[in-house]
C-alpha positions as CSV (number, residue, x, y, z in Angstrom):
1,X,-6.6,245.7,91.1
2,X,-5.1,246.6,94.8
3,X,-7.4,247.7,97.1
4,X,-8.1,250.3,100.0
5,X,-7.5,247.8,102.7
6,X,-4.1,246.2,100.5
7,X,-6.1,243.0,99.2
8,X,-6.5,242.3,96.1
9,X,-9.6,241.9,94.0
10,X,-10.2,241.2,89.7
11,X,-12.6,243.0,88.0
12,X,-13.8,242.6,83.9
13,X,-14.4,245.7,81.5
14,X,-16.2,245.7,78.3
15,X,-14.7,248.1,75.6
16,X,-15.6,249.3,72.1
17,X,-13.7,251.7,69.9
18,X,-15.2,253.0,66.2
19,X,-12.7,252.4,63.7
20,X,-12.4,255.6,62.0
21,X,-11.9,258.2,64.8
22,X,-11.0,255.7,67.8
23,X,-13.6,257.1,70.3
24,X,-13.7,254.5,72.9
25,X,-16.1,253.7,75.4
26,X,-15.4,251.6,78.9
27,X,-17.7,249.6,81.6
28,X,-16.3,248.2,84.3
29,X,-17.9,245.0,86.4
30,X,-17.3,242.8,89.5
31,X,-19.0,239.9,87.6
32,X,-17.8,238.0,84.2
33,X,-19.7,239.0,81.4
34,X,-22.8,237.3,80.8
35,X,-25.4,237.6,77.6
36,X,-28.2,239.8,79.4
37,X,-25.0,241.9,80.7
38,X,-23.1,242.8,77.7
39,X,-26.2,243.6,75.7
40,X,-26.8,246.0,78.3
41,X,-23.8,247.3,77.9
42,X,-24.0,247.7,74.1
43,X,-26.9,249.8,74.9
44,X,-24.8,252.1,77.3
45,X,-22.8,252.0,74.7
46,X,-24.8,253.1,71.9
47,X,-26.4,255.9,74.1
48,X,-22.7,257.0,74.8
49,X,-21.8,257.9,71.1
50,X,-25.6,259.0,70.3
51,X,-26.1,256.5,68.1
52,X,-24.8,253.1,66.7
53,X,-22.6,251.5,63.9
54,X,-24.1,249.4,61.2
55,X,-21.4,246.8,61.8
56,X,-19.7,245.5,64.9
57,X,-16.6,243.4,64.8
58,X,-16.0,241.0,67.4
59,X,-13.1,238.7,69.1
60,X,-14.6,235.6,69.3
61,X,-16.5,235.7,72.6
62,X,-19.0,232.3,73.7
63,X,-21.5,234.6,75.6
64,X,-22.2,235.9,72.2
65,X,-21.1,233.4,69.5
66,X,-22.4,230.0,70.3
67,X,-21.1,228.8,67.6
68,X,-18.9,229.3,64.3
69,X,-20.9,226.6,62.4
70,X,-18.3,227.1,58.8
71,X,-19.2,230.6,58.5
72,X,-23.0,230.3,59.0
73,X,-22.8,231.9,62.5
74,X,-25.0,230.7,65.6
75,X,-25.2,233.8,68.2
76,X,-26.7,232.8,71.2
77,X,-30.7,233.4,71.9
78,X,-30.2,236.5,73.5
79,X,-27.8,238.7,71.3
80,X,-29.9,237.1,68.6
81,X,-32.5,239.0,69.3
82,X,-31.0,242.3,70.3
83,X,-29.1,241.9,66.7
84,X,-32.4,241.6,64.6
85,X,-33.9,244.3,67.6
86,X,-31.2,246.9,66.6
87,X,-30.3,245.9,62.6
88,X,-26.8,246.0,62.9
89,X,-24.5,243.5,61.4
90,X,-21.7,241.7,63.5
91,X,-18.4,240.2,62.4
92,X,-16.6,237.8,64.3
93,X,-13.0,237.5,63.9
94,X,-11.1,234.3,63.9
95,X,-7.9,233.6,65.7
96,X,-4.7,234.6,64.6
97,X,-6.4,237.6,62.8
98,X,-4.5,241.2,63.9
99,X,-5.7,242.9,61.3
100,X,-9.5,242.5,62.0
101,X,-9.1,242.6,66.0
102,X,-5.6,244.9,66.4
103,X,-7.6,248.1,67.0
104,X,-9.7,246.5,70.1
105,X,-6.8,244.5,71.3
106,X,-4.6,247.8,71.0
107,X,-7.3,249.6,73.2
108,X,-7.4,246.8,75.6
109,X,-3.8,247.0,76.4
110,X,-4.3,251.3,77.0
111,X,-6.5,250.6,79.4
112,X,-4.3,247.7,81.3
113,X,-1.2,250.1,80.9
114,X,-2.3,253.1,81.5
115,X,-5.5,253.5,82.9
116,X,-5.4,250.8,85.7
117,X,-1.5,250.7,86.3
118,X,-1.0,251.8,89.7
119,X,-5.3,252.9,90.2
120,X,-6.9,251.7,93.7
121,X,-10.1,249.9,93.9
122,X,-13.0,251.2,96.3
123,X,-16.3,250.3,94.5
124,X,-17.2,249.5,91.1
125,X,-19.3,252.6,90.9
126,X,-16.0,255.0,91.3
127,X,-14.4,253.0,88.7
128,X,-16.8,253.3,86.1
129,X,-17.3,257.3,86.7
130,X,-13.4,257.0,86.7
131,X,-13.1,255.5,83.6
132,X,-15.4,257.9,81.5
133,X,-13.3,260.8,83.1
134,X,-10.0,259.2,81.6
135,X,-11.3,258.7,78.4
136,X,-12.8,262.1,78.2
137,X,-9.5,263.6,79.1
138,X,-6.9,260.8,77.7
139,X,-8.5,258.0,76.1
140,X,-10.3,260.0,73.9
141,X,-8.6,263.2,74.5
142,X,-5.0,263.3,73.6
143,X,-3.5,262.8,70.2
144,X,-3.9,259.1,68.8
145,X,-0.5,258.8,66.5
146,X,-2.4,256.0,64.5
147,X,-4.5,258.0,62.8
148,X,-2.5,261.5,64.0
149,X,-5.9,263.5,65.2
150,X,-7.5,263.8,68.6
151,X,-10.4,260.8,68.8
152,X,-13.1,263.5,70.1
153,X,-12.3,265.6,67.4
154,X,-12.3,262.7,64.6
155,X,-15.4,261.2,66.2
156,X,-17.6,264.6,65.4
157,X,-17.0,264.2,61.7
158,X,-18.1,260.2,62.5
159,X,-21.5,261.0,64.0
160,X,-24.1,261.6,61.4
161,X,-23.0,258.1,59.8
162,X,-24.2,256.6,63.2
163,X,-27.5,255.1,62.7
164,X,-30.0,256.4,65.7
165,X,-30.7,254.3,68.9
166,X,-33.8,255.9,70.3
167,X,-33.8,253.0,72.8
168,X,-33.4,253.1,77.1
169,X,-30.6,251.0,78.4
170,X,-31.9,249.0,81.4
171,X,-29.4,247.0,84.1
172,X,-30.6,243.2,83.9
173,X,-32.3,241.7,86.4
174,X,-29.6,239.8,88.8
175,X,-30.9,236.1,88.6
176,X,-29.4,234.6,91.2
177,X,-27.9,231.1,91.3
178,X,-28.2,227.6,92.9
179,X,-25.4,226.3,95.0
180,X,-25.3,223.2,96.8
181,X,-24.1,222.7,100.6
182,X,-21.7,220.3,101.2
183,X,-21.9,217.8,104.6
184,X,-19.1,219.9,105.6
185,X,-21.7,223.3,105.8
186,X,-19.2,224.9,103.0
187,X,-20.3,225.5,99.2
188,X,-17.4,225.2,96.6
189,X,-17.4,229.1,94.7
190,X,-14.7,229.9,91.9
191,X,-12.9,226.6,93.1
192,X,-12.5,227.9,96.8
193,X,-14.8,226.3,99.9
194,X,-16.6,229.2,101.7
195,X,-18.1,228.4,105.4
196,X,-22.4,228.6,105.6
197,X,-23.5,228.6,109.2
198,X,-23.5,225.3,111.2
199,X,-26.9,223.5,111.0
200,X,-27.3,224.7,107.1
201,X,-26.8,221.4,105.5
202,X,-29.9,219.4,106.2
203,X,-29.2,216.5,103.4
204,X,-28.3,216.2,99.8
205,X,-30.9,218.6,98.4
206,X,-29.9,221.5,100.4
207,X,-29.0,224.8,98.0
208,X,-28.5,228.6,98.9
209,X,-28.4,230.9,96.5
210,X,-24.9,232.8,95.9
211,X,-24.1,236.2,94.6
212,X,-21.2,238.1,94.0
213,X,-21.2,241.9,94.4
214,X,-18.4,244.8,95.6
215,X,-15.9,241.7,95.8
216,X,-18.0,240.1,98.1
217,X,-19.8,236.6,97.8
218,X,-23.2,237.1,99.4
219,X,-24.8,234.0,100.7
220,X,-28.7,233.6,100.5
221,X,-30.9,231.1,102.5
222,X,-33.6,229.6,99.6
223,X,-36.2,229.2,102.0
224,X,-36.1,232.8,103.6
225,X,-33.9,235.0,101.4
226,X,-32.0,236.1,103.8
227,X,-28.4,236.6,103.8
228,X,-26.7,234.2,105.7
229,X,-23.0,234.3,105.1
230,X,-20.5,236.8,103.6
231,X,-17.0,236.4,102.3
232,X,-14.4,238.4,100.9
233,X,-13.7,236.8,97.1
234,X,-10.4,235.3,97.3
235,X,-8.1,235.4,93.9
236,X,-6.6,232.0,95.3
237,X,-7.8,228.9,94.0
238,X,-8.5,226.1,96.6
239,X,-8.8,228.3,99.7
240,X,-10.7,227.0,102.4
241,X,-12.5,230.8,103.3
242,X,-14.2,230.5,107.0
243,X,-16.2,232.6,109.7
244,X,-15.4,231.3,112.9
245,X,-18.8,231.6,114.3
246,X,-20.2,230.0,111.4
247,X,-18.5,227.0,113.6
248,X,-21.4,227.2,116.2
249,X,-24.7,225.9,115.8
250,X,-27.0,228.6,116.1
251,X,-29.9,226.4,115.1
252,X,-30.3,224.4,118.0
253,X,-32.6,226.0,120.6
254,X,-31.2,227.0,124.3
255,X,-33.9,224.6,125.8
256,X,-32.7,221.9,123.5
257,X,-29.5,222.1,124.5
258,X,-30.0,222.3,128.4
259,X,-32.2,219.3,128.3
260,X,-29.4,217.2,126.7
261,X,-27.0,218.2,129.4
262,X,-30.0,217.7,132.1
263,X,-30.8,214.2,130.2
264,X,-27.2,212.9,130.5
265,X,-26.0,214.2,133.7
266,X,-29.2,213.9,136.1
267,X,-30.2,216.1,139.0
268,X,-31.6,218.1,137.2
269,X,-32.5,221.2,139.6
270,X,-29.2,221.2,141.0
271,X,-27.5,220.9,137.3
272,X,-30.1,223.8,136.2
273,X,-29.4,225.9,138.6
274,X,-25.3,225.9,138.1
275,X,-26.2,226.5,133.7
276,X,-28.3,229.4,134.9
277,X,-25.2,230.7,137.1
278,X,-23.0,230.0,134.3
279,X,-25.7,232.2,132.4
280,X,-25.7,235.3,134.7
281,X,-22.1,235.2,134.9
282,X,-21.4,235.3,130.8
283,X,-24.8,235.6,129.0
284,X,-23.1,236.3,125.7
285,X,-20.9,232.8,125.9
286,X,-24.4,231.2,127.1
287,X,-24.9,228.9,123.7
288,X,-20.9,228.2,123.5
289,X,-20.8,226.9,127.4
290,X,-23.6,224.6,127.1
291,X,-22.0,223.3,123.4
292,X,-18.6,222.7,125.2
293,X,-20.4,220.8,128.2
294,X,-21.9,218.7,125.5
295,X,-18.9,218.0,123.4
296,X,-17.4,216.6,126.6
297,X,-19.7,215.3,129.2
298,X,-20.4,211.5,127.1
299,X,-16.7,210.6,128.4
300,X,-17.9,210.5,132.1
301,X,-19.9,209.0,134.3
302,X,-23.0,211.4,135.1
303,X,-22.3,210.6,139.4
304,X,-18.3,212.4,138.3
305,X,-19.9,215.0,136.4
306,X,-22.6,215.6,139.7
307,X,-19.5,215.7,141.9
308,X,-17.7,218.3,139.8
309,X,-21.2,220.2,139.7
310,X,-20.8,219.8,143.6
311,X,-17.1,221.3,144.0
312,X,-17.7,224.0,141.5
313,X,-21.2,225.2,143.3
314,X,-18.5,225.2,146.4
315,X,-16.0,227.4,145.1
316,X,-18.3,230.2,143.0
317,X,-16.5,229.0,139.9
318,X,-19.4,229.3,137.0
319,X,-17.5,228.3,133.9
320,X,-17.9,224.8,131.6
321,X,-14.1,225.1,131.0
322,X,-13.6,224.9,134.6
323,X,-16.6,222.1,135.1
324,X,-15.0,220.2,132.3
325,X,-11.4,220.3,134.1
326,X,-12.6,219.5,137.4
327,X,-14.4,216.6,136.3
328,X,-10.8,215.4,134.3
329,X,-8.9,216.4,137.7
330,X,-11.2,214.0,139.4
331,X,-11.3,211.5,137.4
332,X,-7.8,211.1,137.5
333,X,-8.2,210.9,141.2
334,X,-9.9,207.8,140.9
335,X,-8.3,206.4,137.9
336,X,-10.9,205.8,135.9
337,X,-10.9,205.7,132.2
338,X,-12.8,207.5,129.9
339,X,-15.9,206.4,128.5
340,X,-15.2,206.2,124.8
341,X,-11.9,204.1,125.9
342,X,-14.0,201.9,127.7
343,X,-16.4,201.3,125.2
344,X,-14.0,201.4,122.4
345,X,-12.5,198.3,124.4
346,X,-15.6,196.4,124.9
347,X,-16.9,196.7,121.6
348,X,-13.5,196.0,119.5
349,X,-11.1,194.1,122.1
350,X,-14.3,191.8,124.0
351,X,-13.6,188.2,125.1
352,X,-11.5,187.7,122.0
353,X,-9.1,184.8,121.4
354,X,-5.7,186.5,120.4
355,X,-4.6,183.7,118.3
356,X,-7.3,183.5,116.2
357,X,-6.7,187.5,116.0
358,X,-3.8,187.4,114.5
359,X,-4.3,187.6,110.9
360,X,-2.9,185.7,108.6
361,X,0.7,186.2,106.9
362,X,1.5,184.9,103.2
363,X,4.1,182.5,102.9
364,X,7.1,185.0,100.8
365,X,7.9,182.2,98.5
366,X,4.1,182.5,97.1
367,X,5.5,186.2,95.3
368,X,9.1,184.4,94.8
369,X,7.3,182.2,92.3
370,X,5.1,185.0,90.9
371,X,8.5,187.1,90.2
């Protein structure tokens, strides 16, 4: 369905129609049908026509049939026990059956092609309470040229055959599920990667908890329950969904952080006193400056980075973009290489014989042979 804001978003609907009179009944929901949800929604269902059939046909469906088994069926635990609960026999259909299924799979098409052709999605709620209006006004209120009477009109002849259900539907309890975090602080949901904040991941064994609600995927931490993350649910597959501040770690303390910048550079009440400049001047940026001094200042030597300390304190600039550019400008100045060049070369290049670097080549009339 299109919604409010022009995106797009897929929703499920559960739908039952007696035989005899067609009277349908609807429910919509954000999340794929489940076992605990769809007997709840038998029960809404049942409370909607004031009572319930003695048999229910089916499409085949493996949230409620686990198995066929050559005609001795195996329902799952659950609708097993709401079955023998409510005494009411269910039929499953098997494929290529129209005769069995046509009436549901007719009504399933209504509601594609005329009830949610051209309707816009704002919350699951509407929809539902949108849905009982149609049918009370078209889906079970205009003339049904199958059986050539009006449904809600049919349906009153049909309800003293309906056995009672004296029972009270109740919403299942959301249980809410495991998902790991990848090195990468993402978690892979309906085959798309969505962003957790930096400083999640903490090993192999680390899990949130996910849930999906109002086309959102909600993000739990399973330590504190608390929601960490929130993304819209894309309809793509294989969509890498981010938040850009999930990008910063937010984990690591301010202290922690200025002692690793104190730690490397030196000087430390002269470099203190330009972070706490650079703290007064953009306070909001605070954590961002220090991560961006940090990212940059192992490629120079600390006495460059003093210096550009030095010039900066000169000139009133408070800024790590600017301390990391002066430090560049000036080491340029005196043609110095950077640190991770410098160590790249001692460590790989060394006091190394080039001849006996060369590798060695395969004589081409060893594959002419093989051939």
């Amino acid at each position: 369905m299109e919604t409010d804001s022009g995106s797009r978003i897929k929703v499920y609907f559960f739908a039952m129609v007696l035989c005899r009179s067609r009277y349908k009944y609807l429910y919509f929901s954000l999340t794929p049908f489940n076992t605990a949800l769809s007997i709840y929604v038998h029960e809404l269902a049942f409370n909607f026509y004031g009572g319930k059939p003695s048999r229910i046909i089916y499409n085949q469906d493996k949230v409620l049939l686990h198995k066929e088994n050559m005609g001795d069926l195996v329902l799952t635990k659950g609708f097993r026990s709401f079955v023998n609960e409510q005494h009411f026999e269910t039929v499953f259909c098997r494929k290529s059956d129209p005769e069995s299924k046509g009436k549901i799979e007719n009504v399933v098409k209504y509601v594609k092609n005329n009830f949610l052709k051209g309707r816009i999605f704002s919350n699951i709620e509407n929809l539902n309470n949108e849905a009982l209006s149609w049918l009370e006004c078209t889906g079970n209120g205009s003339l049904h040229y199958g059986i050539h009477r009006i449904p809600s009109d049919a349906f009153k002849d049909e309800i003293p055959y309906l056995k009672p259900y004296n029972g009270i539907p109740r919403e299942p309890k959301l249980e809410l599920k495991e998902y790991k975090v990848r090195k990468d602080n993402t978690i892979s949901y309906r085959c798309c990667y969505n962003s957790v904040p930096t400083g999640i991941y903490s090993g192999s064994n680390t899990y949130v908890y996910v849930e999906e609600k109002d086309g959102m995927v909600v993000i739990y931490s399973k330590e504190t329950g608390k929601v960490i993350a929130q993304h819209t649910v894309s309809i793509h597959k294989g969509k890498y969904i981010y938040n850009k501040s999930h990008r910063r770690d937010r984990f690591t303390g301010i202290d922690e952080l200025e002692d690793k910048i104190t730690g490397h550079i030196g000087k430390k009440n002269e470099t203190m006193e330009y972070l706490r400049c650079i703290h007064s001047v953009k306070p909001m940026y605070y954590r961002d400056s220090l991560n961006h001094v940090i990212q940059h200042m192992s490629h120079y030597r600390p006495e460059l980075l003093q210096q550009a300390i030095s010039v900066c304190n000169e000139m009133g600039v408070y800024s790590s973009v600017l301390l990391i550019e002066t430090v560049e400008s000036i080491r340029k100045k005196y043609k110095e290489k950077l640190l991770t060049e410098e160590y790249e070369y001692k460590e790989y290049a060394g006091n190394v014989n080039k001849d006996i670097a060369i590798p060695e080549k395969t004589d081409i009339k060893i594959f002419d042979s093989l051939f």
